[in-house]
KEKE-3310 file (N, C-alpha, C; in steps of 0.2 Angstrom, whole numbers, plus 5000, padded with zeros to 4 digits):
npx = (4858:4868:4869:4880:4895:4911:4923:4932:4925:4929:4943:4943:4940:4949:4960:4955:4955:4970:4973:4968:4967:4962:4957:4950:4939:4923:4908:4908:4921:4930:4936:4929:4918:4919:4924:4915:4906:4911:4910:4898:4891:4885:4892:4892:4890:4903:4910:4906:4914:4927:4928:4926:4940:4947:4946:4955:4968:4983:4991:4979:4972:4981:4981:4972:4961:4946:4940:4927:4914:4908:4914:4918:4922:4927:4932:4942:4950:4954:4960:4971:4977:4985:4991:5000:5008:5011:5016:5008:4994:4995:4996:4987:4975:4972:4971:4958:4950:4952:4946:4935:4930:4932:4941:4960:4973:4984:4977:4969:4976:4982:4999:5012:5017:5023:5035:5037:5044:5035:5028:5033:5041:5039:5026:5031:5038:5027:5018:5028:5029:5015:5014:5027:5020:5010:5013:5020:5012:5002:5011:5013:5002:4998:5009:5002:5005:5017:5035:5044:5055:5057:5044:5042:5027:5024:5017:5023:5036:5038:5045:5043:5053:5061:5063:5070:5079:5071:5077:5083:5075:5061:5049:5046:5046:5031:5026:5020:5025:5037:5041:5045:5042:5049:5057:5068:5081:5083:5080:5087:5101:5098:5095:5111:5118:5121:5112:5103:5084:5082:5076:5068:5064:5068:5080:5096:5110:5122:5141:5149:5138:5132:5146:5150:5141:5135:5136:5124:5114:5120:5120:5105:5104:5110:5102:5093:5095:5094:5078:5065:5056:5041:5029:5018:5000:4995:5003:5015:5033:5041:5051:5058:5065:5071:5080:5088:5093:5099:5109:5117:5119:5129:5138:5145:5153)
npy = (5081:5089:5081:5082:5082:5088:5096:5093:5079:5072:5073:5065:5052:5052:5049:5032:5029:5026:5018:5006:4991:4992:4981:4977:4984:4987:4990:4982:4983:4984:4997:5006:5006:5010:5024:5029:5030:5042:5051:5053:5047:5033:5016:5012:5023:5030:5021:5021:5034:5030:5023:5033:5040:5032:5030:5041:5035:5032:5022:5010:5012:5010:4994:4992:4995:5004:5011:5021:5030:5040:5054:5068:5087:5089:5078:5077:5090:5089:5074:5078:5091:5084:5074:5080:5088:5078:5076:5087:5075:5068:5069:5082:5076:5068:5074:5080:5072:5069:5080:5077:5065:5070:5071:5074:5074:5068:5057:5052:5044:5035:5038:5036:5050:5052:5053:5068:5086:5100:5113:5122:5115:5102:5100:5101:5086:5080:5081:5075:5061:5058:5058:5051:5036:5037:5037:5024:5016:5018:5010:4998:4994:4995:4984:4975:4970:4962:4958:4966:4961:4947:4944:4939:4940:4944:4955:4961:4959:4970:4983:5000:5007:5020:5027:5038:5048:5052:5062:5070:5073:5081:5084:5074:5066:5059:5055:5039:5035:5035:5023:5006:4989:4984:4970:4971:4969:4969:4982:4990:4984:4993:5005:5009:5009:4993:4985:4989:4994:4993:5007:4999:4990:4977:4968:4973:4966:4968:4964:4966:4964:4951:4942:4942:4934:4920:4902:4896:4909:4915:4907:4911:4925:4925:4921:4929:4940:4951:4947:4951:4965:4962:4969:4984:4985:4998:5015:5013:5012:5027:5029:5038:5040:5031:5030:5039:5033:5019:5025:5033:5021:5014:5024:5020:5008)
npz = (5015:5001:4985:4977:4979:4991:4993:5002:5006:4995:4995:5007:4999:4992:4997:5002:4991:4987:4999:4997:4988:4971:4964:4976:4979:4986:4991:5003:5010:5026:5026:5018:5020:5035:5033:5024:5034:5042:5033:5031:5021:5010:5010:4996:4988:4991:4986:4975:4970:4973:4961:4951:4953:4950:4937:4931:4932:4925:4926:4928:4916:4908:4911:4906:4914:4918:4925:4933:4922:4926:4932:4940:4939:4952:4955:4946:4948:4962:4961:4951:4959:4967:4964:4957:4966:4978:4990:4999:5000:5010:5024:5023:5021:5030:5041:5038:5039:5054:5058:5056:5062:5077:5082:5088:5077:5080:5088:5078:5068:5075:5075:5083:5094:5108:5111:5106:5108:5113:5103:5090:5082:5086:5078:5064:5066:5068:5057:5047:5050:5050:5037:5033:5038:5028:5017:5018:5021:5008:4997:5002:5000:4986:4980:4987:4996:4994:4993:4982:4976:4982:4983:4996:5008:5021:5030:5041:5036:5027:5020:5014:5002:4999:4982:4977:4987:5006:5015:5003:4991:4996:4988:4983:4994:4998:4988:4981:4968:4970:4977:4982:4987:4998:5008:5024:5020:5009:5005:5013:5006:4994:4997:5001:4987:4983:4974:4961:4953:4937:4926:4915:4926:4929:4940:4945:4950:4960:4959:4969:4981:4978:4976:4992:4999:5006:4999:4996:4998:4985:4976:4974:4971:4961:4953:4953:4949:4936:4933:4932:4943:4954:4950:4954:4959:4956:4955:4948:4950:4948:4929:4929:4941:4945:4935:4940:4950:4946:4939:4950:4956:4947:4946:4956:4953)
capx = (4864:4868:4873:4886:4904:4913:4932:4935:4924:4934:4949:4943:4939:4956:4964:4954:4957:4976:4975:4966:4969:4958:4952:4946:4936:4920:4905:4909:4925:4927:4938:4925:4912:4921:4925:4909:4902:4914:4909:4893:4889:4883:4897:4890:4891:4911:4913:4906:4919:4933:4929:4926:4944:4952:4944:4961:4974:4984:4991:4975:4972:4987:4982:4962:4954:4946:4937:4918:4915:4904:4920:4916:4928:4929:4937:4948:4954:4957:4968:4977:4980:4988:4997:5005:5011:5009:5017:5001:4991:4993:4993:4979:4968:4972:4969:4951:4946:4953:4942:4926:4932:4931:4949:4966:4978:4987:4971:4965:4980:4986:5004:5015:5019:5022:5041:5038:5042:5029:5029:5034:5045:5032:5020:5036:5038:5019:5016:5031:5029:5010:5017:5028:5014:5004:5018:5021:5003:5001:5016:5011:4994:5000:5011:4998:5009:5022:5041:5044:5062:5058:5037:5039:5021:5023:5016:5027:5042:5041:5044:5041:5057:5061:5068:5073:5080:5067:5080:5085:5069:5058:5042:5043:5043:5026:5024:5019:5029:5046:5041:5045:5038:5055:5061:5072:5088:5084:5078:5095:5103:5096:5100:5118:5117:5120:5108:5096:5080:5084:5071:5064:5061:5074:5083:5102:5114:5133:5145:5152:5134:5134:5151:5149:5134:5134:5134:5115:5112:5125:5116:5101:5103:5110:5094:5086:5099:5091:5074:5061:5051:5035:5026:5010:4992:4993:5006:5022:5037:5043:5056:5067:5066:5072:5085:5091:5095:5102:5118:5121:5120:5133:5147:5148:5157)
capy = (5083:5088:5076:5085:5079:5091:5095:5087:5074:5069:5071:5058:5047:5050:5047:5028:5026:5028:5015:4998:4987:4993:4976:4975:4991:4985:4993:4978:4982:4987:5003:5010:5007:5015:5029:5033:5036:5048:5058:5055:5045:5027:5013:5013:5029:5031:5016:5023:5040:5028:5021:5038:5042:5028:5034:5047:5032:5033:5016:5008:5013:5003:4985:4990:4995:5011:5016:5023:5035:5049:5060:5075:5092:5089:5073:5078:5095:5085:5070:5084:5095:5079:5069:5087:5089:5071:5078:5088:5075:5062:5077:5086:5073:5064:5081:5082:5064:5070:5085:5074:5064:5076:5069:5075:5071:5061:5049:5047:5044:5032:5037:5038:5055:5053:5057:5073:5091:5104:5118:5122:5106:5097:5102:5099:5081:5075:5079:5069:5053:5052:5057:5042:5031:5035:5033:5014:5012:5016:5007:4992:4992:4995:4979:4967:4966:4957:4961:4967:4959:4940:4939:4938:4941:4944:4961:4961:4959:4972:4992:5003:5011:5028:5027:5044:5048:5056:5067:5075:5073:5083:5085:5064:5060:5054:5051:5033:5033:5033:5019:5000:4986:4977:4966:4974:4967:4972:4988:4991:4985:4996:5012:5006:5005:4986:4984:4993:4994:4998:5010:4994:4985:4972:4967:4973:4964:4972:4957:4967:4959:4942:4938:4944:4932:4914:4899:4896:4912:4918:4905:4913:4932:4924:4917:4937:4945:4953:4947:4958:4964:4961:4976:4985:4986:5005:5017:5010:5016:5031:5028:5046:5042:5023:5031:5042:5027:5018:5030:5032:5013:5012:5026:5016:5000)
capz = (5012:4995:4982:4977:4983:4993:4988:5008:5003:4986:4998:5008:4995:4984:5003:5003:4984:4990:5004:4996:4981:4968:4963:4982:4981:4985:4997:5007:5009:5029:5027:5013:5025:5040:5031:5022:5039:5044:5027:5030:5015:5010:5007:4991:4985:4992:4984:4965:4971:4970:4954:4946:4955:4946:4928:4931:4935:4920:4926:4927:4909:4902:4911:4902:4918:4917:4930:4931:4918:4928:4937:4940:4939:4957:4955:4942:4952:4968:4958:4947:4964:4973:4960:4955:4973:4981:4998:5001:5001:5017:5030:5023:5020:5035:5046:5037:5043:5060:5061:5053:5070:5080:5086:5085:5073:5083:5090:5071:5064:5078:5076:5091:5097:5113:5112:5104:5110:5111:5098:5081:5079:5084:5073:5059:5064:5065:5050:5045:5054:5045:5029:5033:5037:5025:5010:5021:5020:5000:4995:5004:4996:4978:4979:4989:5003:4991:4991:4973:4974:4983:4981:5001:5009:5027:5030:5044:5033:5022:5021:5010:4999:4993:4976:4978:4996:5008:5015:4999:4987:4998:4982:4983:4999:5001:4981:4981:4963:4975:4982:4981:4993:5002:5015:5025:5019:5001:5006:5015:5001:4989:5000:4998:4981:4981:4969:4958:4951:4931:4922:4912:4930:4931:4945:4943:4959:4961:4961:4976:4984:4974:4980:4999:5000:5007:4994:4994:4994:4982:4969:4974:4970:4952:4950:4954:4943:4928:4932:4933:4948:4955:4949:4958:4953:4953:4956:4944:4951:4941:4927:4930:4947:4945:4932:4946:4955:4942:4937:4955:4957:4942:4948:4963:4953)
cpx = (4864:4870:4879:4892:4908:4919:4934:4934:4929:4939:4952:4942:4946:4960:4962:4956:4965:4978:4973:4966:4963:4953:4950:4941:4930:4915:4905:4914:4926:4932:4937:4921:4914:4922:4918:4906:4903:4912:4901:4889:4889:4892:4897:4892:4899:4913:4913:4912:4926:4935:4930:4936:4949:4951:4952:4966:4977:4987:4986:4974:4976:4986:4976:4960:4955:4942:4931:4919:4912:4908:4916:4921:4927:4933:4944:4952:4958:4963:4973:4980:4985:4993:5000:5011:5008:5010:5012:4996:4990:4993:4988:4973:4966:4969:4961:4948:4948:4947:4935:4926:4930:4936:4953:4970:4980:4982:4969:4968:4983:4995:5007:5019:5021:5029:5042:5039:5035:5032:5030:5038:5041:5028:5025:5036:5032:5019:5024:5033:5021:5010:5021:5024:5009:5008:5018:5014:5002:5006:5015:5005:4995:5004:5008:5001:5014:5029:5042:5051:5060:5048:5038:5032:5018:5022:5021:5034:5042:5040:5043:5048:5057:5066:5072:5074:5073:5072:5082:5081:5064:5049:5040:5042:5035:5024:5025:5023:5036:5045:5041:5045:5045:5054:5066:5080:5088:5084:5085:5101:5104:5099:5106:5120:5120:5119:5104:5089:5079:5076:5066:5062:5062:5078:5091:5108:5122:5136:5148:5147:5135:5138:5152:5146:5140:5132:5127:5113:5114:5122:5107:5099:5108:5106:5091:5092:5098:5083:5070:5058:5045:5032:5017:5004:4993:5001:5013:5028:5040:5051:5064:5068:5070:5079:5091:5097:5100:5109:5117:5123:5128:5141:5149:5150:5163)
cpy = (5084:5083:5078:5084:5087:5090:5090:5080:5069:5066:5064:5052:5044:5045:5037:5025:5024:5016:5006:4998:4992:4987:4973:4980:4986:4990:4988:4979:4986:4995:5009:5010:5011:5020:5034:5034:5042:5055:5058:5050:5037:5023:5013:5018:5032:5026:5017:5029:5036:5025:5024:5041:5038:5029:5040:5044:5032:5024:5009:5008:5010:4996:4986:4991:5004:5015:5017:5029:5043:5053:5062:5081:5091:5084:5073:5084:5092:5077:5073:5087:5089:5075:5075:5090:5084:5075:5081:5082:5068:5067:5082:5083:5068:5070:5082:5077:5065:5072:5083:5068:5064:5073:5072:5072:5065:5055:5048:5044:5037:5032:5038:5043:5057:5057:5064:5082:5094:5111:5117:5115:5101:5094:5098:5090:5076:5075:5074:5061:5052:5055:5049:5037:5032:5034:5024:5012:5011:5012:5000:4990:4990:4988:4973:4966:4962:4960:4960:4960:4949:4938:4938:4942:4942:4951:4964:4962:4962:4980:4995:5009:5015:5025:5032:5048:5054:5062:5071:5076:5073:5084:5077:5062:5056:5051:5046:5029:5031:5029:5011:4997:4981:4973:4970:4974:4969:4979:4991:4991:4989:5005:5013:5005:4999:4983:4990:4988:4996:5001:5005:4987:4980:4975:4969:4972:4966:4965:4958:4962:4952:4940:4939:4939:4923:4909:4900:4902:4916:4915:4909:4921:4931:4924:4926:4938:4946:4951:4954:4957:4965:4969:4977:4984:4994:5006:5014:5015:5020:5033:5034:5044:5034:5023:5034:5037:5024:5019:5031:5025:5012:5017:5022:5010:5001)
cpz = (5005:4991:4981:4981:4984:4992:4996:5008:5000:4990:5001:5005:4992:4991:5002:4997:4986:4992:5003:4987:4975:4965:4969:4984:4981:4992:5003:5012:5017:5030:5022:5019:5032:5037:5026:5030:5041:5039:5027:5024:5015:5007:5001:4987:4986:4986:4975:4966:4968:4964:4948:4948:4949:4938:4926:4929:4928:4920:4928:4921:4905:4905:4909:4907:4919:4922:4929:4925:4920:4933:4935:4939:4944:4958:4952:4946:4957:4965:4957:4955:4966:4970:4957:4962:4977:4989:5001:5002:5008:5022:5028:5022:5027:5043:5044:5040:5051:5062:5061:5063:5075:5085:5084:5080:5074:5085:5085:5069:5068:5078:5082:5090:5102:5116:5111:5108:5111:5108:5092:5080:5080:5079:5068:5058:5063:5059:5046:5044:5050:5038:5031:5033:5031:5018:5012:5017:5013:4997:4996:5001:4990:4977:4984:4991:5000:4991:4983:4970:4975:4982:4992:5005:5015:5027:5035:5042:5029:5024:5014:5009:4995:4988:4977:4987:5000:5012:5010:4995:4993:4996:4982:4989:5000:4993:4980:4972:4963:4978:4979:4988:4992:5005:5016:5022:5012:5000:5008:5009:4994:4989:4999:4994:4979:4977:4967:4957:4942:4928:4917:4916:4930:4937:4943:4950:4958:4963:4968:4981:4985:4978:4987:5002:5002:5001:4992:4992:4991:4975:4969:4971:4962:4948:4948:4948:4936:4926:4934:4939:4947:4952:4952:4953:4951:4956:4956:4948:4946:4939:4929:4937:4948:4939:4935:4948:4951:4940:4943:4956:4953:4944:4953:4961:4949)
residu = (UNK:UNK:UNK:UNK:UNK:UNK:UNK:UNK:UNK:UNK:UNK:UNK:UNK:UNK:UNK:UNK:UNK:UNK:UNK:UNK:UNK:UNK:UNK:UNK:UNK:UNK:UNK:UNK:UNK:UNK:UNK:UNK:UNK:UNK:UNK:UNK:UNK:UNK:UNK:UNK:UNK:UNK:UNK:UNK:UNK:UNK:UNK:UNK:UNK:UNK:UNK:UNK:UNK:UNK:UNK:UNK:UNK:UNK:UNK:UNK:UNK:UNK:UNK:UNK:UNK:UNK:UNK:UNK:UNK:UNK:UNK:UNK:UNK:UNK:UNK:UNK:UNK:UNK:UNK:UNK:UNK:UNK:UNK:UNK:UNK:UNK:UNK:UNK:UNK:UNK:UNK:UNK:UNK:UNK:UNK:UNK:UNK:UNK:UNK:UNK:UNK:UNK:UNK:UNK:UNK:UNK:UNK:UNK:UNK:UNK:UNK:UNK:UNK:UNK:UNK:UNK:UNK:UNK:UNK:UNK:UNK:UNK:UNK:UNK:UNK:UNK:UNK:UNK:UNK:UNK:UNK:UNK:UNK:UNK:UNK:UNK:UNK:UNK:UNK:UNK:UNK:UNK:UNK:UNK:UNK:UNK:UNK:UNK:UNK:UNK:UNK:UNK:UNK:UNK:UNK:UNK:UNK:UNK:UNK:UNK:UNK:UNK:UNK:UNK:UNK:UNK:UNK:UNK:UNK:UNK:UNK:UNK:UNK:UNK:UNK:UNK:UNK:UNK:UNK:UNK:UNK:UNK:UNK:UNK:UNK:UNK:UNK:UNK:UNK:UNK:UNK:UNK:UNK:UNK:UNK:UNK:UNK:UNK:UNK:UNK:UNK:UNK:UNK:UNK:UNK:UNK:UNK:UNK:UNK:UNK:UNK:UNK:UNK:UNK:UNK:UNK:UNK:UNK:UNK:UNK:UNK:UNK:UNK:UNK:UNK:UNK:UNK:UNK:UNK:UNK:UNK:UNK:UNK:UNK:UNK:UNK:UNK:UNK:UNK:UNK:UNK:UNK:UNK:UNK:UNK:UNK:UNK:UNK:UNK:UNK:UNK:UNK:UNK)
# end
């Protein structure tokens, strides 16, 4: 095979950059090593891919880590394409790993489909359900499995929040920049605009909340009020889209 990285290649590599920490990247790591076989390629050599991907991260490059220096213009094309239109990239890269496969979508992807019509609506909602999973899956990675709001660390206990609703921001839904890592009751809360998020990453809680709330945790959501949150390793949530939030949060008092 050539050395040369293939633009489906990259995809799957940008796909795995996506899905694990960056300071766990490692050829050790086992969903670099399952995934270099499916492309063909050593853990190693996926593993330097990811490093030259992260050379792009612009949030990377404000905590001082820079990534490898040898990208290539197929690395940089395939970043550019996908963080210019996020939405393309969890169903197209996720259909390549399929085809490398030689499974369905649905068997690579494990999602359940089972309720699904057959035909064009079909077609509509898979790919929306592993855009959904695969927005979950990056959002949960980016914040190490931690709720940004309480620091809880049950994987089980947390979801992944649009800053900007997936019903009406269609260009965000899967852009892991609309995205913060909840617990369900904060997550709820947030949709409701209860609370925000403000553009400088502080916690901002509605007295409506506050005062709703049980002693204990009435002192407790005083405690959160005006602190900042947990912030990811990569993909910072984005400030217009967290300002968004914000002035709706505010006509609502």
């Amino acid at each position: 095979m050539s050395n040369n990285w293939t633009r489906e290649e990259t995809i799957v590599a940008l796909n795995v950059y996506c899905k694990i920490p960056f300071k766990n990247s490692s050829a050790h790591h086992p969903l670099i090593k399952e995934y270099a076989q499916i492309i063909g390629r050593t853990p190693a050599a996926l593993n330097l891919k990811i490093g030259n991907l992260g050379s792009f991260d612009p949030i990377l490059k404000e905590k001082g880590i820079v990534g490898l220096v040898h990208s290539s213009k197929m690395d940089e094309m395939v970043w550019n394409e996908f963080f210019e239109n996020p939405e393309k990239l969890a169903y197209e890269s996720e259909k390549i790993i399929a085809e490398l496969r030689h499974q369905t979508i649905e068997e690579s992807t494990k999602v359940d489909l089972s309720d699904l019509p057959e035909g064009k609506e079909r077609t509509t909602i898979t790919r929306q359900r592993i855009n959904q999973q695969f927005f979950h899956d990056v959002v949960l990675c980016s914040y190490d499995n931690r709720c940004c709001i309480t620091g809880i660390s049950h994987r089980q206990l947390l979801e992944a929040c649009h800053i900007s609703s997936w019903v009406e921001d269609v260009k965000n839904r899967t852009n892991p920049k609309n995205g913060l890592c909840m617990n369900p009751l904060f997550h709820k809360a947030f949709d409701k605009f209860l609370f925000t998020v403000t553009p400088q990453y502080t916690i901002e809680i509605s007295e409506e909340m506050i005062d709703g709330a049980e002693e204990t945790f009435r002192k407790y959501l005083v405690q959160l009020n005006g602190k900042a949150i947990l912030m990811p390793e990569k993909f910072s949530p984005d400030k217009n889209l967290l300002l968004a939030h914000y002035e709706q949060y505010r006509t609502k008092r």
